[in-house]
N, C-alpha and C positions, 0 to 999 in steps of 0.2 A: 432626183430629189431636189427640188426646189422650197428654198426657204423665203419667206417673209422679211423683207425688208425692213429695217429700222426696229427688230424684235429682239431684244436678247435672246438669245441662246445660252444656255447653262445646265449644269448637271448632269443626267445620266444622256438627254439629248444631244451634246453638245459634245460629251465621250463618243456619243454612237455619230454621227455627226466625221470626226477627227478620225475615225477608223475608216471609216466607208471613204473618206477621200483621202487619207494615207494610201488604203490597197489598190486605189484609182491611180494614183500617183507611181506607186512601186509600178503596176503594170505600163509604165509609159506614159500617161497624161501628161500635161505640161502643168502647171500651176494657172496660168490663164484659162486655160480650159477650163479647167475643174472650177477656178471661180465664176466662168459664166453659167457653167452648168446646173450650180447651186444658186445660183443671182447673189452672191454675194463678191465683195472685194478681195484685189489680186492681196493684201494683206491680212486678211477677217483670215483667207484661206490661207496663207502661208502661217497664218500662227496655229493653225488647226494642224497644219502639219506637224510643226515644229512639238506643240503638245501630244498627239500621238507617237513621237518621237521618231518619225519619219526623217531618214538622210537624204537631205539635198542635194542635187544633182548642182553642178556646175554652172553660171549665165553661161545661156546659148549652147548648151551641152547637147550632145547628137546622145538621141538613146542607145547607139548602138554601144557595143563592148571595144573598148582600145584592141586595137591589132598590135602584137608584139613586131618591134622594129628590127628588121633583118639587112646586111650589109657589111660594107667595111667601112662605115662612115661613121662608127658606134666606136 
């Protein structure tokens, strides 16, 4: 889904918009991606997150799950 440059976005678009790149996001996307993939900016897109209430991942965050740490070094 690519959007128009330099065009507001608002309203029920912009709800539908923040969801569809929320569930991008949950399944793994990076925020770079997803903003190129909509042609918009790495921040247009992070606030689209943020308003779908989408939790952010970590900078440089590996998508994989923390392995619990085992030893005697604990």
């Amino acid at each position: 889904m690519e959007i128009r440059s330099r065009v507001r976005i608002i309203g029920a678009e912009r709800a539908q918009l923040a969801q569809l790149v929320a569930g991008r996001y949950r399944s793994g996307e990076s925020i770079r991606v997803l903003a190129a993939s909509i042609g918009q900016s790495y921040g247009f897109t992070h606030a689209l997150l943020e308003e779908a209430g989408a939790v952010l991942r970590d900078r440089g965050s590996n998508h994989r799950p923390h392995r619990a740490k085992t030893g005697a070094s604990e």
